[in-house]
VOKOLBA-104772 format. One record per residue: x, y, z of N, C-alpha, C in turn; residue in one letter. Coordinates in Angstrom, 1 decimal, padded with zeros to 4 digits. Each point is the difference from the previous one (the first is absolute). Example, Ala and Ser with C-alpha at 12.3 -4.5 7.8 and 13.67 -1.06 7.14 Angstrom:
! residues 2
> 013.2, -005.7, 007.8, -000.9, 001.2, 000.0, 000.9, 001.2, 000.0, A
> -000.4, 001.1, -000.7, 000.9, 001.1, 000.0, -000.8, 001.1, 000.8, S
This chain:
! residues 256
> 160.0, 072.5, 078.0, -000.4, 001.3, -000.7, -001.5, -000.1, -000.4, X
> -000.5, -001.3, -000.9, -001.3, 000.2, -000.2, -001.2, 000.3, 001.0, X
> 000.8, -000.8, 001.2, -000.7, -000.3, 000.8, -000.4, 001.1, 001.4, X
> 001.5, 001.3, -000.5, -000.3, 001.3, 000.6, -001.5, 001.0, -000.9, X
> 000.2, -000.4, -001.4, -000.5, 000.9, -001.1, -001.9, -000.7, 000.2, X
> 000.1, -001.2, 000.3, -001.2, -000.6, 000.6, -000.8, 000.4, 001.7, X
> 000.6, 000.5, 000.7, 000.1, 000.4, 001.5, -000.6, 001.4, -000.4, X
> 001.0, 000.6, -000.9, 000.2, 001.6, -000.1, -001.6, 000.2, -000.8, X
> -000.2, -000.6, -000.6, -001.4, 000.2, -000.7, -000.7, -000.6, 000.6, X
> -000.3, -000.7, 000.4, -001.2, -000.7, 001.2, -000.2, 001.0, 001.1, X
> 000.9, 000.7, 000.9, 000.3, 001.1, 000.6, -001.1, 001.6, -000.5, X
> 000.5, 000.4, -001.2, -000.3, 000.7, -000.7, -002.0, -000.4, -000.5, X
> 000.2, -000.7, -000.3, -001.6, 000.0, -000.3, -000.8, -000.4, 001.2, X
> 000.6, -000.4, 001.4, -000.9, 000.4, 001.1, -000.3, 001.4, 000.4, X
> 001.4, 000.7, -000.2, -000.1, 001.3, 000.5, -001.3, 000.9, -000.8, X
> 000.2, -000.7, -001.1, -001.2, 000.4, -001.0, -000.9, 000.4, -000.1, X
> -000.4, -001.5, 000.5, -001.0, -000.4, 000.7, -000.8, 000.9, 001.4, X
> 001.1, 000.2, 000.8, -000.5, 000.0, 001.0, -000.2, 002.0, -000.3, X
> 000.4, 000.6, -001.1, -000.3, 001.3, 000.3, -001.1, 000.2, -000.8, X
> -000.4, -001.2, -001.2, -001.3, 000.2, -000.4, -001.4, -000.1, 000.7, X
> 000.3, -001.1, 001.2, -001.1, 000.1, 001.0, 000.2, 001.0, 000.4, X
> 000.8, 000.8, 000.4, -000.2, 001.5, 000.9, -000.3, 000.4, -000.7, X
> -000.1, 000.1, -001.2, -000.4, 001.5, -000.5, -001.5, -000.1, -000.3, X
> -000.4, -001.6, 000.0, -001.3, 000.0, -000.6, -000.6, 000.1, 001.8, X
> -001.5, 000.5, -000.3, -001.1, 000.2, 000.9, -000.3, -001.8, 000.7, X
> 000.2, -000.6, 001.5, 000.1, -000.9, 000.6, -001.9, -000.4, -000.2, X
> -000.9, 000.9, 000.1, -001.2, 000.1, 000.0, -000.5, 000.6, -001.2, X
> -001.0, -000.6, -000.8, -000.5, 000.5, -000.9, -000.4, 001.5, -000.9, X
> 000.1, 000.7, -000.3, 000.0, 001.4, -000.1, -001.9, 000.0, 000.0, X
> -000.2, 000.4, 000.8, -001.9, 000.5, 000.5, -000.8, 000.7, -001.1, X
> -000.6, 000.2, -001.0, -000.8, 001.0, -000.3, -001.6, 000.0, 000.5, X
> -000.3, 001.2, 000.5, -001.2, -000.1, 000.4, -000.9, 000.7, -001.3, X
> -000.9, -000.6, -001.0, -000.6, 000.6, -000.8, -001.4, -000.4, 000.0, X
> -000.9, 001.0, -001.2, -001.6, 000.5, 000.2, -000.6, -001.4, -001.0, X
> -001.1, -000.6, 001.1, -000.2, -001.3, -000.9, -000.2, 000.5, -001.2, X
> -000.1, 001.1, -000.8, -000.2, -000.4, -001.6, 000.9, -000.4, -000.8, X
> 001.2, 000.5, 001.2, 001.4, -000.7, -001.1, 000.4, -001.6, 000.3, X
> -001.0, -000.7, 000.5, 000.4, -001.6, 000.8, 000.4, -000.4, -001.3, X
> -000.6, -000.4, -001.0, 000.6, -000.8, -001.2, 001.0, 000.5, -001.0, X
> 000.0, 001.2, -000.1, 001.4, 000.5, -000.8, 001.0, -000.2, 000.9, X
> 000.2, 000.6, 001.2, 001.0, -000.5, 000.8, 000.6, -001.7, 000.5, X
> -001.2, -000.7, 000.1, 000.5, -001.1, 000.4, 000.8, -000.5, -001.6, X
> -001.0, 000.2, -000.9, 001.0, -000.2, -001.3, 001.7, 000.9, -000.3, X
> 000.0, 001.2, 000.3, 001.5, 000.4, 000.1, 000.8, -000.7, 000.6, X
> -000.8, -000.5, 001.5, 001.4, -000.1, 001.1, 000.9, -001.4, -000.6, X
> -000.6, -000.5, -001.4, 000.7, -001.1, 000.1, 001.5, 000.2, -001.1, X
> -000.7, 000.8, -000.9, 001.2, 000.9, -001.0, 000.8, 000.8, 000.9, X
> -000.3, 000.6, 001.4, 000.9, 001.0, 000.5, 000.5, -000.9, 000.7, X
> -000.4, -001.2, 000.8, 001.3, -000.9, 000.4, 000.9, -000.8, -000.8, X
> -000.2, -000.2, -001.1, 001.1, -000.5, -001.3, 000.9, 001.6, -000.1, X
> -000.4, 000.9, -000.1, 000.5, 001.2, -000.6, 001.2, 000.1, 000.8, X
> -000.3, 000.1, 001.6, 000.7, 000.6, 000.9, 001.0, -000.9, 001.0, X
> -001.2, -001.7, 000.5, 000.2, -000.4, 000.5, -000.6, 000.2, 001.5, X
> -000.5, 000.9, 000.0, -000.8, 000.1, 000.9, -001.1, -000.2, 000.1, X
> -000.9, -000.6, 001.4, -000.9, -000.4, 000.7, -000.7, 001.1, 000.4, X
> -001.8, -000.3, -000.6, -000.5, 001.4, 000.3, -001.7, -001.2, 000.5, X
> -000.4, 000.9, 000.9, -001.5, -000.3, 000.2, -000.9, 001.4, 000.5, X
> -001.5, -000.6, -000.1, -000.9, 001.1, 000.2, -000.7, 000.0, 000.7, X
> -000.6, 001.2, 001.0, -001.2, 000.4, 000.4, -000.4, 000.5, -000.4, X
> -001.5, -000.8, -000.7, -001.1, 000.5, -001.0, -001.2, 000.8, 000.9, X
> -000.2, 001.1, 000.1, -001.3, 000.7, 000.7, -000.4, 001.1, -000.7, X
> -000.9, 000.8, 000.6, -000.7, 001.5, -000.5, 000.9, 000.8, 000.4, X
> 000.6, 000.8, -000.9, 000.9, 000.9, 000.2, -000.3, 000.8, 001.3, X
> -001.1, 000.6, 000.6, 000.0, 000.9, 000.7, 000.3, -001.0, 001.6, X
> -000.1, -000.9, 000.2, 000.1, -001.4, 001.2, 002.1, 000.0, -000.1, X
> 000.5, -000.4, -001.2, 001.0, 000.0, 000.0, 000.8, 001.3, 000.8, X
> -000.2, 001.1, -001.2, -000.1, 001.5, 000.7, 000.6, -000.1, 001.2, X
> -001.2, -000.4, 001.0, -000.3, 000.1, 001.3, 001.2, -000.5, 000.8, X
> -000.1, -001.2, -000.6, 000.8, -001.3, 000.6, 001.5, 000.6, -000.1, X
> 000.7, 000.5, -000.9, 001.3, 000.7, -000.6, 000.2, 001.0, 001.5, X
> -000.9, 001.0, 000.3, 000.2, 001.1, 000.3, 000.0, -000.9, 001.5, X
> -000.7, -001.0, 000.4, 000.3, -000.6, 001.4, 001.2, -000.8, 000.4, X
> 000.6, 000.0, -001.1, 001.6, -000.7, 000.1, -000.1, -001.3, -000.4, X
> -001.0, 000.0, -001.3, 000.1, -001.6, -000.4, 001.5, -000.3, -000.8, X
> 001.2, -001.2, 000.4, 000.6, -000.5, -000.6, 000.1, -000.4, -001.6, X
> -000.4, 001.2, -000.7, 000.4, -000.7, -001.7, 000.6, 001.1, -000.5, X
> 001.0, 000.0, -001.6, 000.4, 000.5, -000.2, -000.4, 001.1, -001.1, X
> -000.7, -000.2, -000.9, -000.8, 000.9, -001.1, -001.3, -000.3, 000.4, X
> -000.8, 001.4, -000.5, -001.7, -000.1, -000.1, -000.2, 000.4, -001.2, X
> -000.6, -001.0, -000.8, -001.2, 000.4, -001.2, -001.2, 000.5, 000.0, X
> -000.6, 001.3, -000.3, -001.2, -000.2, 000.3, -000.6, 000.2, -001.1, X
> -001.2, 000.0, -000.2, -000.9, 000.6, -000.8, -000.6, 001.3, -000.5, X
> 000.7, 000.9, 000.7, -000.4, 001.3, 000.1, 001.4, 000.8, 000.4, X
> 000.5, 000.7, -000.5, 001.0, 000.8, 000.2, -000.1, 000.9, 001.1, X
> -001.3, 000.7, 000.7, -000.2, 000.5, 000.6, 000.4, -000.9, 002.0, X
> 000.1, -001.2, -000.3, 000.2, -000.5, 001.5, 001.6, -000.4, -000.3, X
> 000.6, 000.2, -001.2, 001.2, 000.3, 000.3, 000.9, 001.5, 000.8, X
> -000.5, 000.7, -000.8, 000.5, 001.7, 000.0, -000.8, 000.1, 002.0, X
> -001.0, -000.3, 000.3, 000.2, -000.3, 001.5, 000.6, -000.6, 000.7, X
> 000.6, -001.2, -000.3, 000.8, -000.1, 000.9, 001.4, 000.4, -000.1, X
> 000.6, 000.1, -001.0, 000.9, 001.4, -000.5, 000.3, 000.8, 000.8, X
> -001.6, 001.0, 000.1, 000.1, 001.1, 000.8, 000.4, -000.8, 001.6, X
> -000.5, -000.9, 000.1, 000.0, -000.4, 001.3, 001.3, -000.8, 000.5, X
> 001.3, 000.1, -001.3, 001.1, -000.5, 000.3, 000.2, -001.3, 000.8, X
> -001.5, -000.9, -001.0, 000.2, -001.7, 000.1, 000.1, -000.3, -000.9, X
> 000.2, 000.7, -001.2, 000.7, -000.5, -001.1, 001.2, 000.7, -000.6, X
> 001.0, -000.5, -000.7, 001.0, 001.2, -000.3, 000.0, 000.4, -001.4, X
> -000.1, 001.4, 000.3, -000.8, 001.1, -001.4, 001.2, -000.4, -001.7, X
> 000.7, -000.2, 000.1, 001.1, -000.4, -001.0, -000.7, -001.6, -001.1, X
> -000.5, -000.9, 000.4, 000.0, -001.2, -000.2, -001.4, 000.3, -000.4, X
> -001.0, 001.2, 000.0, -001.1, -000.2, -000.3, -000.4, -000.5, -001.6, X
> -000.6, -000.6, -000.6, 000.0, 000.2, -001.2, -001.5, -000.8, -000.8, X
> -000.7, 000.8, -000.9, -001.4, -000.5, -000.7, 000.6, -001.2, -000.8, X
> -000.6, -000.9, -000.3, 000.5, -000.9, -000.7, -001.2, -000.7, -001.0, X
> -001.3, 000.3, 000.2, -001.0, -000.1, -000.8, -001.1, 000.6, 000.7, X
> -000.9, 000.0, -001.1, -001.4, 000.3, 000.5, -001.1, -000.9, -000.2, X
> -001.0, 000.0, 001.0, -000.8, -001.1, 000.0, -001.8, 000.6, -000.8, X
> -000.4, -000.8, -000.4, -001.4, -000.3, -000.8, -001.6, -000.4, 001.2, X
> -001.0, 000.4, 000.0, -000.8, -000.2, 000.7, -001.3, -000.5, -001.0, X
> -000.7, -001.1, 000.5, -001.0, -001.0, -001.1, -001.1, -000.2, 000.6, X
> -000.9, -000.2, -000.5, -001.1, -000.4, 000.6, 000.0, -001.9, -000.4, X
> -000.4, -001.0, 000.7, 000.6, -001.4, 000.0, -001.4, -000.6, 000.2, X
> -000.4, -001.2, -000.3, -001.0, -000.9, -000.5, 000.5, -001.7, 000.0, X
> -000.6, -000.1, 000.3, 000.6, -001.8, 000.0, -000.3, -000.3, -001.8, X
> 000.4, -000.7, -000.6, 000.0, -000.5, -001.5, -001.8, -000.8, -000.4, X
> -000.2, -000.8, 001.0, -001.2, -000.3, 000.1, -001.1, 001.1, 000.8, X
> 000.0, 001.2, -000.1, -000.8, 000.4, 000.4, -001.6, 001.0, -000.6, X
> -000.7, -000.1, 000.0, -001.1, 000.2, -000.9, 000.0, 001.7, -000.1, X
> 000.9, 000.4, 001.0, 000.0, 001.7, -000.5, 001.0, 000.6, -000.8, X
> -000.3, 000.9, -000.7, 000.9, 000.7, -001.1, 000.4, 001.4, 000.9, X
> 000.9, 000.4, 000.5, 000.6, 001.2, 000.5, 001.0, 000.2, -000.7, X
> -000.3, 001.1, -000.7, 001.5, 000.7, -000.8, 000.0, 001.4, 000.1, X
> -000.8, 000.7, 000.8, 000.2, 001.3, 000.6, -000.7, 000.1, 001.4, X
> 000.6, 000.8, 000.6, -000.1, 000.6, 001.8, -001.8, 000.2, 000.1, X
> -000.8, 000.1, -001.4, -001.3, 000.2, 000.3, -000.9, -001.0, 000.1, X
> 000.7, -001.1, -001.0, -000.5, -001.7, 000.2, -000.2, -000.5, 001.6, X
> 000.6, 000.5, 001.3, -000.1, -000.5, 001.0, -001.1, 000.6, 000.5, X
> -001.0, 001.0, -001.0, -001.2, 000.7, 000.7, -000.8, -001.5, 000.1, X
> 000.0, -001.0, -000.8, -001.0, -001.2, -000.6, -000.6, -000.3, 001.1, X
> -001.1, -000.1, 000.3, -000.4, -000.8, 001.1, 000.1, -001.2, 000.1, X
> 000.8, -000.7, -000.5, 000.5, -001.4, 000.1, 001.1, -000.1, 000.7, X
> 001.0, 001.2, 000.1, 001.2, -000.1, 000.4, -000.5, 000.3, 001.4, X
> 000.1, -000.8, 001.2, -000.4, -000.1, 001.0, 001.4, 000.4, 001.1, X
> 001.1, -000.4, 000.1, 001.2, 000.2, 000.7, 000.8, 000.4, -000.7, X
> 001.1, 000.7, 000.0, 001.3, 000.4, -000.8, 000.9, 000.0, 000.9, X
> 001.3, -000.4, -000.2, 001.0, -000.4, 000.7, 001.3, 001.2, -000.4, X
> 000.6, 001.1, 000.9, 001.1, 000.9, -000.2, 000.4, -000.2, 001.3, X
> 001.7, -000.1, 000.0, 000.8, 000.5, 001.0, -000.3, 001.1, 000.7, X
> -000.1, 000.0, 001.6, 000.2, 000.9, 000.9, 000.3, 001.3, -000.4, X
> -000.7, 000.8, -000.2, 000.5, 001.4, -000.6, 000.8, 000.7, 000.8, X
> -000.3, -000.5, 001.4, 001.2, 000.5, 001.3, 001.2, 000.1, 000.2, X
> 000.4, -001.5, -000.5, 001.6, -000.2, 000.1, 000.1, -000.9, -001.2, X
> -000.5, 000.0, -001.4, 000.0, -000.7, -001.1, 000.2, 001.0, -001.1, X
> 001.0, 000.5, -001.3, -000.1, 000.5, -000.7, -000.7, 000.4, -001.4, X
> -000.6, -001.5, 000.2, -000.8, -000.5, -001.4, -001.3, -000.2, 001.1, X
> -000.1, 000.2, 000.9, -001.5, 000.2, 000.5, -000.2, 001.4, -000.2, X
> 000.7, 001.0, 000.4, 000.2, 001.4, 000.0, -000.1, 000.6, -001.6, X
> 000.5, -001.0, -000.7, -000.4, 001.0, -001.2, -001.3, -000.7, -000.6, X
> -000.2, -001.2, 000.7, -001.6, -000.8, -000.9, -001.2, 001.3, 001.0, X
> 000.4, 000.7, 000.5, -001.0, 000.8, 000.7, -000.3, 000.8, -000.8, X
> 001.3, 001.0, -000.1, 000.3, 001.2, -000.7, -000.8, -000.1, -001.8, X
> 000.3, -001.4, -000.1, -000.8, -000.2, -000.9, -000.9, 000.2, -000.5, X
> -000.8, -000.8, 001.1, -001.5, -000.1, 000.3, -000.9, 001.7, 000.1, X
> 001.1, 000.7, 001.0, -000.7, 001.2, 000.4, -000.1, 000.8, -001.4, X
> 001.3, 000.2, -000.7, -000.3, 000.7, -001.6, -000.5, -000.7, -000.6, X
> -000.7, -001.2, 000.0, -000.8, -000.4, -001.3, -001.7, 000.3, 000.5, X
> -000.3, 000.6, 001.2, -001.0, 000.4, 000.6, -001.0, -001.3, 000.7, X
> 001.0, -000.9, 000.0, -001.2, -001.4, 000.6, 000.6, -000.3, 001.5, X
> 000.7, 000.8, 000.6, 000.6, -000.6, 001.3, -001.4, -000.3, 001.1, X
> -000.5, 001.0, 000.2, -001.4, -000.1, 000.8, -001.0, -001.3, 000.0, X
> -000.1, -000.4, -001.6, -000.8, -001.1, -000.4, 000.4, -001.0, 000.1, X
> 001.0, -000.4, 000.0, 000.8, -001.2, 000.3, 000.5, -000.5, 001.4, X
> 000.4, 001.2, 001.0, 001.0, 000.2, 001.0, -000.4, -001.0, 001.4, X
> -001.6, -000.5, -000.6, -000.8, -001.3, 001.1, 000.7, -001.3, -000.6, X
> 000.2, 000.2, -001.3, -000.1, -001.4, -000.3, 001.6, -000.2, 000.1, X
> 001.0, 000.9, 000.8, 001.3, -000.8, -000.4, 001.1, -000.5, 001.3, X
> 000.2, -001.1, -000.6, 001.0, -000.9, 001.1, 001.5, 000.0, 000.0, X
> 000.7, 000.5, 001.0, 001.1, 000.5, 000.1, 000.9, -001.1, 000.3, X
> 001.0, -000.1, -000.6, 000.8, -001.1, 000.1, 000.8, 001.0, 000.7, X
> 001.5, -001.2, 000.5, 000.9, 000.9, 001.2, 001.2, 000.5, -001.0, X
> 000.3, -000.4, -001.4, 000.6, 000.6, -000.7, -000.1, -000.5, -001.7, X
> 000.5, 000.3, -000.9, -000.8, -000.1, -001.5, -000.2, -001.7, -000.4, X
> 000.8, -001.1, 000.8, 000.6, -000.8, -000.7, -001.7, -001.0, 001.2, X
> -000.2, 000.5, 000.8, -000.8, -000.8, 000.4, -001.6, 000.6, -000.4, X
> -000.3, 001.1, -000.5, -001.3, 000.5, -000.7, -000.2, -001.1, -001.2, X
> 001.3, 000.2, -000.7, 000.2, -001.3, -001.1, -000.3, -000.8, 000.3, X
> 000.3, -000.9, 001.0, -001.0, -001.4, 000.6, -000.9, 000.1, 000.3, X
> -000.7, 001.3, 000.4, -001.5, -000.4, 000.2, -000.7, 000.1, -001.2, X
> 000.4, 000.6, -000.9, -000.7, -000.3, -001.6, 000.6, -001.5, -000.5, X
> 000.9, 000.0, -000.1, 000.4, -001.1, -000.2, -000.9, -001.3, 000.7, X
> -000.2, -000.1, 001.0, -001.0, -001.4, 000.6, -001.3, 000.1, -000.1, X
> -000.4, 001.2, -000.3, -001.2, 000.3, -000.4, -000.5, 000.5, 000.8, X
> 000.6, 000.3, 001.2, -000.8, 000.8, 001.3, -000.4, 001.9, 000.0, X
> 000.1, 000.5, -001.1, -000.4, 001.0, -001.0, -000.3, -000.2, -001.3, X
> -000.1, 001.2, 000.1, -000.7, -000.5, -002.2, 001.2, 000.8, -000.8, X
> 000.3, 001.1, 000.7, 001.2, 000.5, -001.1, 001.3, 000.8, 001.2, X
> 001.0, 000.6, -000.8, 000.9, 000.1, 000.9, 000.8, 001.0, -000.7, X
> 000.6, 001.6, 000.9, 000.6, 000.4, -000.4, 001.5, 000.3, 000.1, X
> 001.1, -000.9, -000.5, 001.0, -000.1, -000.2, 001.3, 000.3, -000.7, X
> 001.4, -000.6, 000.4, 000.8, 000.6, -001.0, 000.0, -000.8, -001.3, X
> 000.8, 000.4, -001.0, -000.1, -000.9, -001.6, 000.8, -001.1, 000.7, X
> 001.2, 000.3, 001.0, 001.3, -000.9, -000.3, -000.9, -001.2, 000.8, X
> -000.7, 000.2, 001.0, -000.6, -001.3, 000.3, -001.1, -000.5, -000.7, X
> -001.0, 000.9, -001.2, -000.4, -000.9, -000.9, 000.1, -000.8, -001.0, X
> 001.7, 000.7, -000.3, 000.4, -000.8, -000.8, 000.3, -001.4, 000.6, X
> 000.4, -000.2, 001.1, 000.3, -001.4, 000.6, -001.0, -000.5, 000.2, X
> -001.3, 000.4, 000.2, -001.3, -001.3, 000.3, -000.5, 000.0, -001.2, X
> -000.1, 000.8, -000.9, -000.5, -000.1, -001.4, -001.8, -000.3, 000.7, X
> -000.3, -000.2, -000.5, -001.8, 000.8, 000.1, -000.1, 001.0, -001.1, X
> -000.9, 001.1, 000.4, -000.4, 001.1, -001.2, 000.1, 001.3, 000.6, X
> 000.5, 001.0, -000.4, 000.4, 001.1, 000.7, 000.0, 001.5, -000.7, X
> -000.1, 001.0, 000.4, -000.2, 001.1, -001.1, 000.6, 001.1, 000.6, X
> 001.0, 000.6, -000.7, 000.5, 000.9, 000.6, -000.7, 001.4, 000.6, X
> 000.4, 000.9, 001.2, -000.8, 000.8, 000.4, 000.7, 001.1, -000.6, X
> 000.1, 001.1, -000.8, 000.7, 001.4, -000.4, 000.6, 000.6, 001.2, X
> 001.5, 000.0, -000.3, 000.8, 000.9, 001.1, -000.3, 001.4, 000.9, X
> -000.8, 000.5, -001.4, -000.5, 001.1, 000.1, -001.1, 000.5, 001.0, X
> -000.6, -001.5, 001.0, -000.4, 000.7, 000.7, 000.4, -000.7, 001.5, X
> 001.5, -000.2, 000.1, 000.3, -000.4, 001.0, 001.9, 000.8, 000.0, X
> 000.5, 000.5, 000.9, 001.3, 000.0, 000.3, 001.3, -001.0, -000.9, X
> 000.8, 000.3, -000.1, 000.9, -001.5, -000.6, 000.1, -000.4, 000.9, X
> 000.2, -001.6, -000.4, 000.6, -001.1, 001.2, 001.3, 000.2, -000.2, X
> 000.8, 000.5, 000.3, 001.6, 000.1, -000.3, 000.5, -001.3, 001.1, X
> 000.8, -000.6, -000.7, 000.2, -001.2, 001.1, 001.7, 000.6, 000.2, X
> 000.1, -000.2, 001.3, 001.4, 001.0, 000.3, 001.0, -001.1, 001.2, X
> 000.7, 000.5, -000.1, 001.0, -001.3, 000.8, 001.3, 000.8, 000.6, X
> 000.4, -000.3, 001.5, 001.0, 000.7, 000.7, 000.7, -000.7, 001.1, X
> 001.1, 000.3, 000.6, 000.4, -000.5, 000.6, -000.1, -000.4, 001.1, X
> -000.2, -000.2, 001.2, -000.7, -000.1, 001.4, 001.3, 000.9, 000.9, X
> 000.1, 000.8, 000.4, 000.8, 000.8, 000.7, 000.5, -001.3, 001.5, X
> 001.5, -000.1, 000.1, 000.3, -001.2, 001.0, -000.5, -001.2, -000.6, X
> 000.1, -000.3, -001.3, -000.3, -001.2, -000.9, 001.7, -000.9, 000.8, X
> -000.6, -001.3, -000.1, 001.4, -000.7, 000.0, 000.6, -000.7, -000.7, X
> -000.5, -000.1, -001.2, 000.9, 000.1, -001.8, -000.6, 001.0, -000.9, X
> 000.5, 001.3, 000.9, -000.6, 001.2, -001.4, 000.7, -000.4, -001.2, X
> 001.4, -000.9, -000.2, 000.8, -000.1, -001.2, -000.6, -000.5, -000.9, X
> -000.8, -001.2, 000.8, -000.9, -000.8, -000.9, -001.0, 000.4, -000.5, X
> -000.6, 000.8, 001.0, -002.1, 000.9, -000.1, 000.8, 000.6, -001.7, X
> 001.1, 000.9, 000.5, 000.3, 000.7, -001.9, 000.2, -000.9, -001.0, X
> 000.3, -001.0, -000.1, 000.4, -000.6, -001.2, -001.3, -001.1, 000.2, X
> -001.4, 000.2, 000.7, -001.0, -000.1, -000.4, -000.6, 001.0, -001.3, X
> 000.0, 001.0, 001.1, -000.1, 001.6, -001.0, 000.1, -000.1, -001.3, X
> 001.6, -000.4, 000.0, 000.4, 000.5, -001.0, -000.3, -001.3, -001.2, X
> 000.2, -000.8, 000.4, -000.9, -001.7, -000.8, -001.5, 000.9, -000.6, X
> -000.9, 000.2, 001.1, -001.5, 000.5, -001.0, 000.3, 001.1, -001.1, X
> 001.1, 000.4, -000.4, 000.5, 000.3, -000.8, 000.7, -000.5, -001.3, X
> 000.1, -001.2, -000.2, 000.3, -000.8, -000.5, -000.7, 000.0, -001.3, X
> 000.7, -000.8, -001.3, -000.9, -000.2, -000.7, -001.1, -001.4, 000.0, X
> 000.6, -000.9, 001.1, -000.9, -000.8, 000.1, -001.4, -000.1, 000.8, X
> 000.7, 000.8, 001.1, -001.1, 000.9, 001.1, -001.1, 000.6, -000.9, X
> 000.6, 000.9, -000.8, -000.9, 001.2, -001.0, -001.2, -001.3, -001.1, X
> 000.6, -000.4, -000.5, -000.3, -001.3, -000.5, -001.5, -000.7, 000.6, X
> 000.7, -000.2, 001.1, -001.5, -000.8, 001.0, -001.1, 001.2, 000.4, X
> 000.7, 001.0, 000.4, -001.3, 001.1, 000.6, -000.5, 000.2, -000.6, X
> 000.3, 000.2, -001.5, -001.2, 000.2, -001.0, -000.6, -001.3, -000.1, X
> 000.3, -000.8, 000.1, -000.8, -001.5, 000.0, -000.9, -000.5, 000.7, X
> -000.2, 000.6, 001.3, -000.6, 000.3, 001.1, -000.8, 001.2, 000.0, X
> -000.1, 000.7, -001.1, -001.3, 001.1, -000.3, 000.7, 001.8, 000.2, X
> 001.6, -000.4, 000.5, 000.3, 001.4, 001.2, 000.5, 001.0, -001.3, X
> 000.0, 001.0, 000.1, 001.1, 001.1, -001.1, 000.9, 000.3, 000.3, X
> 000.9, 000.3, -000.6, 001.1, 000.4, 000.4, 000.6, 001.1, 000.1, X
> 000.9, 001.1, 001.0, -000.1, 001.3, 000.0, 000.2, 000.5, -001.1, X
> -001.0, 000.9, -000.6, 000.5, 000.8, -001.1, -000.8, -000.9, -000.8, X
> -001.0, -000.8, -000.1, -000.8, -000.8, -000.7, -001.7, 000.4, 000.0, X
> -000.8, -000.1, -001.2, -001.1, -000.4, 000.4, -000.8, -001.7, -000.3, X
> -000.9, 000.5, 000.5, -000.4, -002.0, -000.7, -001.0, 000.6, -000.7, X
């Protein structure tokens, strides 16, 4: 008899077993998101795999490259971007599905300085100096934080004066390295990445750029939409909420 009740439960926690691997995703659940969120994110994914148990990884690029890539039939399951606006396109364009859309913070735009550096920039006019020889912003093309360090520039009336001296990284997280190694003198960036290289940094006024609404959806023919949501629904979290503000981001319905 014990020896049925030992069968009967050995039995039982294979079958268990074996419906917990089906249910979970065989391959990792994909997020493709906008390098400004590389460090908040890689820090989540590790609370959202304790949370869930699920396995998440990233493609970090310039939101408008990702975009691209999504709409060509790239294999991943949610897209983060930087800008809400290359969500609601592809939306319209029924590569992503309109239900699962959702803002989950807003992002900050800085002007960035290495810690040792002999210039003081703490407004958009400081980069008139004739010292500042290069400045480093994301692709305004297909980069969201290149697109609004423009928009910037153009309302603060210095785009013209500057617009020789600036070097275009392929998306925000690699402008940051060129200030960072010193191969420019200043760089216009998000906060969440200067909070992670720490240097010296000054915020730019929202006021004269668009919001960065950072927005997240589902990839239409995703192959663990079950999991892309309960990503979703994790940046929702109070631990999620927690970090983004830690990382510089606001939260909807917040200011900084």
């Amino acid at each position: 008899m014990n020896r049925f009740v030992f069968l009967f439960a050995l039995l039982a926690g294979l079958v268990f077993a074996l419906a917990a691997c089906a249910a979970a995703p065989r391959d990792p659940l994909l997020v493709s998101a906008a390098a400004n969120l590389n460090p908040a994110f890689d820090d989540l994914a590790q609370g959202f795999r304790e949370e869930t148990g699920l396995d998440v990884s990233f493609n970090f690029a310039a939101s408008g490259k990702l975009a691209q890539q999504i709409e060509q039939g790239a294999p991943v399951d949610a897209f983060a971007a930087a800008d809400e606006r290359y969500i609601d396109e592809l939306v319209q364009a029924a590569a992503l599905t309109p239900d699962s859309r959702r803002v989950f913070a807003r992002g900050r735009l800085v002007l960035w300085t290495r810690a040792d550096s002999p210039l003081i920039i703490e407004r958009i006019d400081d980069l008139l100096d004739p010292r500042v020889l290069r400045i480093a912003l994301a692709n305004p093309d297909h980069a969201p934080y290149g697109a609004a360090a423009r928009e910037a520039l153009q309302h603060a009336g210095v785009w013209e004066e500057v617009q020789s001296r600036l070097i275009l990284g392929e998306n925000v997280l690699q402008a940051l390295q060129f200030a960072e190694t010193g191969n420019v003198d200043a760089a216009i960036v998000s906060l969440s990445l200067a909070l992670d290289a720490g240097g010296r940094y000054a915020l730019i006024p929202e006021s004269l750029h668009h919001p960065l609404n950072q927005t997240i959806a589902i990839v239409a023919g995703a192959a663990h939409p079950q999991a892309a949501q309960r990503f979703i629904d994790y940046l929702d979290s109070p631990a999620a909420r927690e970090a983004l503000r830690a990382y510089g981001f606001a939260l909807p319905g917040e200011d900084f």
